[in-house]
N, C-alpha and C positions, 0 to 999 in steps of 0.2 A: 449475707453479703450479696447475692445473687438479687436479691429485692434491694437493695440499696440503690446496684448497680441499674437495675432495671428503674425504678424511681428517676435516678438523675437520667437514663438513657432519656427517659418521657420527658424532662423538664426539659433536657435539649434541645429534642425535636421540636417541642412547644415552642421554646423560645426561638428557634431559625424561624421558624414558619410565621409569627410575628414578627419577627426583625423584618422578613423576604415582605410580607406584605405591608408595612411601614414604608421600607424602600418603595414598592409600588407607587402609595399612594401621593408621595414623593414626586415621583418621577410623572404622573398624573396630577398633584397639585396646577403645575403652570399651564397645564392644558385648562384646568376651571377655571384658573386666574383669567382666562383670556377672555370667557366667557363673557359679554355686558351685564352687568349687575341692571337692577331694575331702575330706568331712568328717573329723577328728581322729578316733579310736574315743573313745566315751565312758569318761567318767573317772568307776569305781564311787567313791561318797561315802558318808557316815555316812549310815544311812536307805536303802540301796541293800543288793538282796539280793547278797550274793555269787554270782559265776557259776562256773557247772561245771570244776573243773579236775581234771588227773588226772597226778601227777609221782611218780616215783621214792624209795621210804625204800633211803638206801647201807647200810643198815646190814642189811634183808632182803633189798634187792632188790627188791620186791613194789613193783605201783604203786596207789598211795593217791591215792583218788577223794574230792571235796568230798563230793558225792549219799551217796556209799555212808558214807566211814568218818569223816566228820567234822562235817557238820552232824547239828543235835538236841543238840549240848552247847556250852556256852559254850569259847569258843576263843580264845586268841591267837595271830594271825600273826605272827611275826616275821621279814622281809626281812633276811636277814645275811650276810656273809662271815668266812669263817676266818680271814683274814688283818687283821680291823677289829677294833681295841682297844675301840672305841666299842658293835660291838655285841657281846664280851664281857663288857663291863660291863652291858649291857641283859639277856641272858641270864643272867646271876650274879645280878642282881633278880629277875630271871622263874623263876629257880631258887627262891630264897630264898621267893617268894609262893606258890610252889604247893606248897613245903613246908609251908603253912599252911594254905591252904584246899584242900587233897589234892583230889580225887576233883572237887570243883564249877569246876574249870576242867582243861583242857587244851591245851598250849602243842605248837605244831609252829614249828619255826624254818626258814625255805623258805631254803636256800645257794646263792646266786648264781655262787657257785664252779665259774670256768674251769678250774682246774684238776684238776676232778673227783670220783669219789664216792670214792676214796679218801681224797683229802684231808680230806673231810666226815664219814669213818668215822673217821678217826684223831683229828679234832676232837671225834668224840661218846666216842670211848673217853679219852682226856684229860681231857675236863671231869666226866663222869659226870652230867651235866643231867638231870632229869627232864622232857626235848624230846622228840619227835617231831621227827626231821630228814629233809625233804624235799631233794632236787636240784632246782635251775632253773640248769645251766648258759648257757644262753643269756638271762637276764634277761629273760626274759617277764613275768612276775608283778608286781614292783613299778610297773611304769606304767598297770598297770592300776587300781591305785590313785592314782595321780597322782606317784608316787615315780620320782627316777633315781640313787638313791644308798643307801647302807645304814648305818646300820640305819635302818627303818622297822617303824612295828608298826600293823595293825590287833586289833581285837576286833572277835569277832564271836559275837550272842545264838545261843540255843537255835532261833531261825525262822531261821537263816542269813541276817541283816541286819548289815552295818555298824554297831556302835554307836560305833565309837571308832575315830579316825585319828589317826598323830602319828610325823611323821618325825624324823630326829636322833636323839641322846640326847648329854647333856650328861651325866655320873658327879657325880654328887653333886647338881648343881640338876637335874636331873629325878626323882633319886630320890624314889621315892615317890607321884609323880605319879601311874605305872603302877597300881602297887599299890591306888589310889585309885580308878581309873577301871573296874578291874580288880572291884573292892570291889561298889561300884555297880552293876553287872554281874549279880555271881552275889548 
Protein backbone atom coordinates (compact mmCIF):
# COMPACT_ATOMS: atom_id res chain seq x y z
CA UNK A 1 0.00 0.00 0.00
CA UNK A 2 2.90 2.34 0.95
CA UNK A 3 4.35 1.83 -2.69
CA UNK A 4 1.03 2.45 -4.26
CA UNK A 5 0.77 5.47 -2.34
CA UNK A 6 4.31 6.68 -2.97
CA UNK A 7 3.76 5.71 -6.83
CA UNK A 8 0.73 8.14 -7.13
CA UNK A 9 2.61 10.66 -4.59
CA UNK A 10 5.44 10.86 -7.75
CA UNK A 11 2.78 11.00 -10.49
CA UNK A 12 1.43 14.01 -8.65
CA UNK A 13 4.30 15.85 -8.29
CA UNK A 14 5.20 15.05 -11.98
CA UNK A 15 2.08 16.12 -13.17
CA UNK A 16 1.98 19.86 -11.01
CA UNK A 17 5.39 20.46 -12.13
CA UNK A 18 4.21 20.08 -15.91
CA UNK A 19 0.94 21.59 -15.43
CA UNK A 20 3.27 24.85 -13.54
CA UNK A 21 5.49 24.76 -16.41
CA UNK A 22 2.77 24.64 -19.42
CA UNK A 23 1.17 27.64 -17.35
CA UNK A 24 4.73 29.32 -17.78
CA UNK A 25 5.02 28.82 -21.11
CA UNK A 26 1.64 30.19 -21.54
CA UNK A 27 1.98 33.10 -19.77
CA UNK A 28 5.54 33.66 -22.05
CA UNK A 29 3.88 32.59 -25.31
CA UNK A 30 2.58 36.44 -26.08
CA UNK A 31 5.77 37.66 -25.16
CA UNK A 32 7.23 35.43 -28.49
CA UNK A 33 4.22 36.35 -30.25
CA UNK A 34 5.43 39.86 -30.20
CA UNK A 35 8.57 39.10 -31.25
CA UNK A 36 8.88 40.02 -35.52
CA UNK A 37 8.91 36.90 -37.21
CA UNK A 38 11.44 36.97 -40.12
CA UNK A 39 10.51 39.64 -42.79
CA UNK A 40 8.94 38.44 -46.51
CA UNK A 41 11.64 39.81 -49.18
CA UNK A 42 10.34 42.80 -50.57
CA UNK A 43 8.03 42.61 -53.40
CA UNK A 44 9.63 44.92 -56.44
CA UNK A 45 6.16 47.14 -57.79
CA UNK A 46 5.50 49.55 -60.55
CA UNK A 47 7.64 52.67 -59.42
CA UNK A 48 10.40 50.26 -58.10
CA UNK A 49 13.82 50.17 -59.72
CA UNK A 50 14.57 46.72 -61.04
CA UNK A 51 17.32 44.90 -59.00
CA UNK A 52 20.67 43.39 -60.33
CA UNK A 53 20.11 40.15 -61.94
CA UNK A 54 22.36 37.97 -64.07
CA UNK A 55 20.84 34.63 -65.87
CA UNK A 56 21.83 32.56 -68.77
CA UNK A 57 20.79 33.32 -72.90
CA UNK A 58 20.42 28.96 -73.98
CA UNK A 59 20.84 29.98 -77.01
CA UNK A 60 24.69 31.56 -76.58
CA UNK A 61 25.27 30.43 -73.58
CA UNK A 62 26.72 33.70 -72.31
CA UNK A 63 25.17 35.23 -69.04
CA UNK A 64 23.19 38.46 -69.49
CA UNK A 65 23.40 40.98 -66.70
CA UNK A 66 20.37 43.61 -65.84
CA UNK A 67 23.47 46.48 -65.04
CA UNK A 68 25.34 45.59 -68.21
CA UNK A 69 23.03 44.44 -71.12
CA UNK A 70 19.76 45.43 -70.56
CA UNK A 71 18.93 48.54 -68.63
CA UNK A 72 19.06 52.23 -70.63
CA UNK A 73 16.16 50.77 -73.21
CA UNK A 74 12.74 50.22 -72.76
CA UNK A 75 12.14 46.42 -71.97
CA UNK A 76 9.75 43.77 -71.58
CA UNK A 77 9.98 40.99 -69.19
CA UNK A 78 8.23 38.21 -69.94
CA UNK A 79 8.03 35.22 -66.98
CA UNK A 80 7.20 32.11 -69.22
CA UNK A 81 7.23 28.51 -69.74
CA UNK A 82 7.63 26.25 -72.90
CA UNK A 83 5.17 24.06 -71.97
CA UNK A 84 2.21 27.16 -71.23
CA UNK A 85 -0.26 27.71 -74.11
CA UNK A 86 -1.17 31.08 -72.31
CA UNK A 87 2.25 32.36 -72.51
CA UNK A 88 2.67 31.58 -76.19
CA UNK A 89 -0.15 33.53 -76.94
CA UNK A 90 1.50 36.37 -74.79
CA UNK A 91 4.70 36.04 -76.76
CA UNK A 92 2.87 35.82 -80.44
CA UNK A 93 1.67 39.42 -79.23
CA UNK A 94 4.84 40.50 -78.07
CA UNK A 95 6.26 39.17 -81.35
CA UNK A 96 3.70 40.78 -83.43
CA UNK A 97 4.33 44.67 -81.32
CA UNK A 98 7.84 44.77 -81.72
CA UNK A 99 7.42 44.04 -85.24
CA UNK A 100 6.07 47.35 -85.14
CA UNK A 101 7.87 49.44 -83.20
CA UNK A 102 11.34 47.62 -84.09
CA UNK A 103 14.35 49.03 -82.43
CA UNK A 104 12.09 51.30 -79.45
CA UNK A 105 11.51 48.33 -77.32
CA UNK A 106 13.18 44.96 -76.43
CA UNK A 107 11.41 41.92 -75.26
CA UNK A 108 13.53 39.06 -73.16
CA UNK A 109 11.30 36.34 -72.22
CA UNK A 110 12.98 34.74 -68.62
CA UNK A 111 11.83 30.48 -68.97
CA UNK A 112 11.13 29.02 -65.94
CA UNK A 113 11.86 25.78 -67.55
CA UNK A 114 12.71 22.60 -65.27
CA UNK A 115 13.48 21.14 -67.87
CA UNK A 116 16.21 22.94 -69.17
CA UNK A 117 18.09 25.24 -71.79
CA UNK A 118 17.61 22.89 -74.19
CA UNK A 119 14.18 22.78 -74.15
CA UNK A 120 14.16 26.78 -74.24
CA UNK A 121 16.76 26.57 -77.34
CA UNK A 122 14.33 24.39 -79.12
CA UNK A 123 11.43 26.75 -78.13
CA UNK A 124 13.36 29.75 -79.70
CA UNK A 125 14.35 27.83 -82.80
CA UNK A 126 10.40 26.78 -83.30
CA UNK A 127 8.79 30.04 -82.92
CA UNK A 128 11.53 32.42 -84.39
CA UNK A 129 10.41 35.30 -81.87
CA UNK A 130 12.09 38.37 -82.09
CA UNK A 131 12.92 37.41 -77.87
CA UNK A 132 15.84 37.41 -75.95
CA UNK A 133 15.48 34.07 -73.96
CA UNK A 134 16.88 33.98 -70.62
CA UNK A 135 16.91 30.51 -68.28
CA UNK A 136 15.65 30.78 -64.55
CA UNK A 137 15.32 27.05 -63.93
CA UNK A 138 14.75 27.37 -60.40
CA UNK A 139 12.00 30.06 -60.44
CA UNK A 140 13.67 32.90 -58.71
CA UNK A 141 12.67 35.86 -60.87
CA UNK A 142 8.90 35.93 -60.88
CA UNK A 143 8.37 36.43 -56.97
CA UNK A 144 10.25 38.91 -56.94
CA UNK A 145 7.82 40.61 -58.66
CA UNK A 146 4.95 39.22 -56.59
CA UNK A 147 4.26 36.33 -59.29
CA UNK A 148 4.07 32.29 -58.75
CA UNK A 149 2.84 31.43 -62.02
CA UNK A 150 3.34 32.21 -65.67
CA UNK A 151 3.04 34.05 -67.77
CA UNK A 152 3.64 37.21 -66.16
CA UNK A 153 5.09 40.33 -67.75
CA UNK A 154 6.71 43.42 -66.35
CA UNK A 155 7.87 46.72 -68.45
CA UNK A 156 10.50 48.28 -67.60
CA UNK A 157 11.54 52.25 -68.64
CA UNK A 158 14.84 53.47 -69.96
CA UNK A 159 16.04 54.47 -65.80
CA UNK A 160 15.35 50.70 -65.06
CA UNK A 161 12.06 51.23 -63.12
CA UNK A 162 8.96 49.22 -63.16
CA UNK A 163 6.41 50.87 -65.25
CA UNK A 164 4.01 48.17 -65.73
CA UNK A 165 2.92 44.98 -63.99
CA UNK A 166 0.40 42.36 -65.12
CA UNK A 167 0.23 38.59 -64.53
CA UNK A 168 -1.94 36.07 -66.52
CA UNK A 169 -2.92 36.54 -70.11
CA UNK A 170 -6.24 35.70 -71.20
CA UNK A 171 -5.72 35.41 -75.73
CA UNK A 172 -8.03 37.58 -77.08
CA UNK A 173 -9.33 39.79 -73.75
CA UNK A 174 -5.99 40.85 -72.99
CA UNK A 175 -5.10 41.35 -76.47
CA UNK A 176 -3.95 44.62 -76.95
CA UNK A 177 -3.88 45.66 -73.51
CA UNK A 178 0.06 44.94 -73.91
CA UNK A 179 0.50 46.60 -76.86
CA UNK A 180 -1.11 49.71 -75.12
CA UNK A 181 0.80 49.76 -72.07
CA UNK A 182 3.76 48.99 -74.23
CA UNK A 183 2.67 52.14 -76.63
CA UNK A 184 2.67 54.50 -73.61
CA UNK A 185 6.00 53.35 -72.73
CA UNK A 186 8.19 53.95 -75.62
Amino acid sequence: MKKILGCMLSVLVVGLTVSAHAADEKKAAPAAAAKPAVEAPKVVKVGDVVPEFSLTDPISGKKVSFEKDIKGKTTAIVFMNTGCSACLAELMEMNDLKKEVKDKLQIYAIAVDKRGEAVVKAYAEQYQFDVNYLTDPNFTMPPVYGFSYTPAMILVDKAGKVSHSSGGYMPGADAGKLASAIKKLI
